[in-house]
Kinemage of the C-alpha trace (Angstrom):
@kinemage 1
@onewidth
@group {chain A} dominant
@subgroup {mainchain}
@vectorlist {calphas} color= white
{ca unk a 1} P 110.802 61.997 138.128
{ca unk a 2} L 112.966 59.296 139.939
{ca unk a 3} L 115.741 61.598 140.433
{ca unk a 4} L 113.544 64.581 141.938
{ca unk a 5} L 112.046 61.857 144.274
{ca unk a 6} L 115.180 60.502 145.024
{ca unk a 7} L 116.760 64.427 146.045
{ca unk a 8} L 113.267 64.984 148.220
{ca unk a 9} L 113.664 61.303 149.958
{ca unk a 10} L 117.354 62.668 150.464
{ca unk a 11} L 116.475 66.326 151.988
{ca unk a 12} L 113.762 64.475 154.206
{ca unk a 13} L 116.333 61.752 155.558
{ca unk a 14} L 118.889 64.834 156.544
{ca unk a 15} L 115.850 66.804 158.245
{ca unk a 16} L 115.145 63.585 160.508
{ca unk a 17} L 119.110 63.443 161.289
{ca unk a 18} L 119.355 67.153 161.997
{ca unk a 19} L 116.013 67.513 164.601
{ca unk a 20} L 117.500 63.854 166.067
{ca unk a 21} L 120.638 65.436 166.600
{ca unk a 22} L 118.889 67.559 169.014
{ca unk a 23} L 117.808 64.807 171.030
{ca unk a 24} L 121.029 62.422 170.225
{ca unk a 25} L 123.694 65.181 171.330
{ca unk a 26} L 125.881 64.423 173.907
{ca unk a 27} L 124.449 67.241 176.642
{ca unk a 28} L 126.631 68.252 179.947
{ca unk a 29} L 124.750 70.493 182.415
{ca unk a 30} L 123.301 73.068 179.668
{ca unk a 31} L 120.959 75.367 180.211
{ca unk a 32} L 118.827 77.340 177.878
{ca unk a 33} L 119.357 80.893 178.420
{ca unk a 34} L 116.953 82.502 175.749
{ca unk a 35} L 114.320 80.596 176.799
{ca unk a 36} L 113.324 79.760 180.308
{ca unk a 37} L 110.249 78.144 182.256
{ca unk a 38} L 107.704 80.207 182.067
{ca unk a 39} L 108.775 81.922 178.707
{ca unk a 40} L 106.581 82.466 176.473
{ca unk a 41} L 107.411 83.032 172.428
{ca unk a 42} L 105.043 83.892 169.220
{ca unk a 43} L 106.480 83.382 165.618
{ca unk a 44} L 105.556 84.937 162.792
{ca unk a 45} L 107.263 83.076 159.666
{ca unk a 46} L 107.491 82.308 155.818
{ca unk a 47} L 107.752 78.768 154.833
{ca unk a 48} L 109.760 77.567 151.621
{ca unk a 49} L 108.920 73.933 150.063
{ca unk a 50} L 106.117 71.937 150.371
{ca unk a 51} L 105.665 68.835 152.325
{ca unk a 52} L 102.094 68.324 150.226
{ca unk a 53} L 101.003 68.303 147.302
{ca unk a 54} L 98.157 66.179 145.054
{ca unk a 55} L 100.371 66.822 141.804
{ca unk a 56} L 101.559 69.484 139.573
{ca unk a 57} L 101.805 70.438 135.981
{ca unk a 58} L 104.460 71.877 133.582
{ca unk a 59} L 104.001 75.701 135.472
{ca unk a 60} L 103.336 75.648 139.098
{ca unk a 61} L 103.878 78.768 140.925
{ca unk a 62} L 104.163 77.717 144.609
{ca unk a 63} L 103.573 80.574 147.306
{ca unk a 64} L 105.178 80.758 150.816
{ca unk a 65} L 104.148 78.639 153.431
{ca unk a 66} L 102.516 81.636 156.084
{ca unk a 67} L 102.639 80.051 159.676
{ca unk a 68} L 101.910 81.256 163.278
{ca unk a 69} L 103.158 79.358 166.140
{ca unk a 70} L 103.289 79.296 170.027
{ca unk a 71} L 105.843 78.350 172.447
{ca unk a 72} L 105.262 77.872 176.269
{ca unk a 73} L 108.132 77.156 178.669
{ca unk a 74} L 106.639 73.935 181.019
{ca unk a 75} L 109.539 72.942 182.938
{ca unk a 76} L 113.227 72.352 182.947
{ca unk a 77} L 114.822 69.008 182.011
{ca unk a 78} L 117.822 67.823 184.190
{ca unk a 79} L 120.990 68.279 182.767
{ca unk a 80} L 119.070 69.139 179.103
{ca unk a 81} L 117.302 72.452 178.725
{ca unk a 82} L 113.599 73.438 179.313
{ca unk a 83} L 110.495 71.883 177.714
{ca unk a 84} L 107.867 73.513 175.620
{ca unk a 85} L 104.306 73.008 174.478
{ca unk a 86} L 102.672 75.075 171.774
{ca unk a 87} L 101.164 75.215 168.649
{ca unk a 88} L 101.383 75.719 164.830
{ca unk a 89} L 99.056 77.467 162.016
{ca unk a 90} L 99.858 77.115 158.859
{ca unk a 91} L 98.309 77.984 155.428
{ca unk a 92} L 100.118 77.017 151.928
{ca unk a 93} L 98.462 77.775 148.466
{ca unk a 94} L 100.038 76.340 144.801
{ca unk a 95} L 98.671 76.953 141.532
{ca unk a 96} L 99.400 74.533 138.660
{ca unk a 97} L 98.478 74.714 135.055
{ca unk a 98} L 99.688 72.674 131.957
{ca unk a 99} L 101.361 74.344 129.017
{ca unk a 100} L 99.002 73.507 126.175
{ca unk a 101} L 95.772 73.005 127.306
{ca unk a 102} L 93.100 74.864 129.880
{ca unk a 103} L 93.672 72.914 132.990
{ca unk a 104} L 94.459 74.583 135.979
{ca unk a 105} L 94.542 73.212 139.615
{ca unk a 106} L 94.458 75.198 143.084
{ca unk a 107} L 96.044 73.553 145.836
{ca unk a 108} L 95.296 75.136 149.450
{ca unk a 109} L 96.246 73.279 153.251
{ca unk a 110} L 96.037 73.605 155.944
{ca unk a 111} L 97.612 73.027 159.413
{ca unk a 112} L 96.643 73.062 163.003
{ca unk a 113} L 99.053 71.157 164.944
{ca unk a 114} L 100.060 71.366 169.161
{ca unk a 115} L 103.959 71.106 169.190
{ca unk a 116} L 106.685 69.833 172.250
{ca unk a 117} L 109.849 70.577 171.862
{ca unk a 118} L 113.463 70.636 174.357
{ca unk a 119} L 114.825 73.801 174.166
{ca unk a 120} L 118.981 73.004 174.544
{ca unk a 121} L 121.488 76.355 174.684
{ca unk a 122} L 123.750 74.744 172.427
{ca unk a 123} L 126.331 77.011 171.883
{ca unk a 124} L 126.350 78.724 175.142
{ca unk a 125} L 125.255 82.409 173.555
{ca unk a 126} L 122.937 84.247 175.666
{ca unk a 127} L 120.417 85.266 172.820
{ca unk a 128} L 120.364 81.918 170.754
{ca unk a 129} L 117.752 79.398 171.685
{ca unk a 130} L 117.931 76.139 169.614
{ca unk a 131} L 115.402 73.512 169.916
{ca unk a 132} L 113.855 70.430 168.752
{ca unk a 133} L 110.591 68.498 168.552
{ca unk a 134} L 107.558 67.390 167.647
{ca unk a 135} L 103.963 68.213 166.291
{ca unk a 136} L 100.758 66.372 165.627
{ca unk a 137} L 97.886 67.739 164.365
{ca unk a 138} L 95.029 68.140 161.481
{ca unk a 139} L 95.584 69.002 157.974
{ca unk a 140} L 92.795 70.337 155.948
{ca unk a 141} L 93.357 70.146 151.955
{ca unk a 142} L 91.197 71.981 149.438
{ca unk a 143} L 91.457 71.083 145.563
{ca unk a 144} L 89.793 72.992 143.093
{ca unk a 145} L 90.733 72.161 139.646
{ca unk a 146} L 88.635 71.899 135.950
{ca unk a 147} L 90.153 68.256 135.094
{ca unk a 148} L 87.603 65.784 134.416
{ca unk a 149} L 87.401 63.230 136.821
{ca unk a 150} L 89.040 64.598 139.750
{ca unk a 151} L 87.221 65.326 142.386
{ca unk a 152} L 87.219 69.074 143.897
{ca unk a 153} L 86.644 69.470 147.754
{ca unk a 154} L 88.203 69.405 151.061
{ca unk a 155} L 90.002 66.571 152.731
{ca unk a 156} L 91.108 65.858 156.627
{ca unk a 157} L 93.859 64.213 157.406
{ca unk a 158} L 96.363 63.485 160.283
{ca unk a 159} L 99.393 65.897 160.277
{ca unk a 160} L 102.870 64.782 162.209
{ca unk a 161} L 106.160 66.281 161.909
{ca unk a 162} L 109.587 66.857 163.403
{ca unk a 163} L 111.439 70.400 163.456
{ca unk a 164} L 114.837 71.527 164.480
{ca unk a 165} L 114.804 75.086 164.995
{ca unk a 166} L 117.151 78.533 166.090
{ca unk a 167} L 115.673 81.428 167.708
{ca unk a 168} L 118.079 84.490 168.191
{ca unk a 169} L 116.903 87.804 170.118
{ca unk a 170} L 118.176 91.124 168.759
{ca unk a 171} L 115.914 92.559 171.613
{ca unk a 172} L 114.668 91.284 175.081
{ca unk a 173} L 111.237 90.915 173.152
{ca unk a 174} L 112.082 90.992 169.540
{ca unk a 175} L 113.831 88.231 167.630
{ca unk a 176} L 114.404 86.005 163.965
{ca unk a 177} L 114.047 82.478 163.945
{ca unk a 178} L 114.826 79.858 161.521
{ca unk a 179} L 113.265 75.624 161.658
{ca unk a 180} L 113.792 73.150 159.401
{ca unk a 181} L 111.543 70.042 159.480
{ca unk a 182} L 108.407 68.372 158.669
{ca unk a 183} L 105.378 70.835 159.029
{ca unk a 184} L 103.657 72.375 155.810
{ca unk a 185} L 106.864 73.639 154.681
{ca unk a 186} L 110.863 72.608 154.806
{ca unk a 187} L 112.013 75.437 155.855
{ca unk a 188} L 110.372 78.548 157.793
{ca unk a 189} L 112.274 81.829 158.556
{ca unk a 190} L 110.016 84.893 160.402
{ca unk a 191} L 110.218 86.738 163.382
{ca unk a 192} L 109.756 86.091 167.318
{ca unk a 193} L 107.961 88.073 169.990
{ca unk a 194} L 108.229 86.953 173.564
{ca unk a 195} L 105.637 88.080 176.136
């Protein structure tokens, strides 16, 4: 158990370093191409790993993540790229039972979040937007399970997370992304659509 905490502590510690780096990066007069004041970008995306989770079992099967998300282009930073507001839904469902007995748990959340990021071009490539930020939000989590003495229901609670993310366009509209961060999931891969 110590050792699977001590590899999640690790893979959180490099996802703060990585959507810092964003931030940190030693940035001379770029300018995001991909993404521009004014732009606007959906996502459609599968999310891999779980941030939460009340406990498992022996056999857990763990689902994607599903999450829609919203950026808008706000303004352009001086010297840094172009700033975004948006949002996140997100909707993550585990089963867990135990080998040798009846007990089974369901595991649902839920995530409504707004999101700011700085869009930065990087690597200088026309079709590649990478970015970085923040979200806060609201996390709803539903647990339904048949153990005695643990209570089935829904519970609110205060969402944050950081996100370092690539977006590249394969049309003027029509694109793949790819974030890693702090959300419902570690890692989300889907597609783009910019309006």
């Amino acid at each position: 158990m110590n050792s699977l905490y001590s590899a999640i502590s690790k893979k959180v510690i490099y996802l703060h370093i990585l959507a810092a780096s964003l931030f940190i990066f030693p940035l001379q007069k770029l300018n995001a191409q991909a993404f521009e004041k004014g732009s606007q970008v959906a996502g459609l995306g599968l999310g891999f790993g779980w941030i939460y989770h009340a406990g498992t079992f022996s056999n857990t099967t763990s689902f994607p993540s599903l999450l829609l998300q919203y950026d808008y282009g706000i303004m352009p930073v001086e010297g840094i790229g172009i700033a975004s507001v948006g949002g996140v839904l997100g909707y993550k469902h585990i089963v867990s039972e135990a080998d040798s007995s009846d007990f089974r748990q369901r595991w649902s959340n839920v995530i409504f979040a707004v999101r700011g990021a700085l869009h930065v071009d990087l690597l200088q490539i026309d079709e590649l937007d990478t970015y970085g930020g923040v979200l806060l939000g609201i996390r709803s989590e539903a647990i339904e399970t048949n153990i005695q003495n643990v209570d089935n229901g829904n519970i609110i609670k205060p969402v944050f997370g950081i996100y370092a993310g690539v977006r590249y366009n394969l049309l003027p509209n029509i694109g793949l992304f790819a974030e890693a961060g702090l959300s419902i999931s570690y890692l989300t891969l889907g597609a783009s659509f910019a309006f």
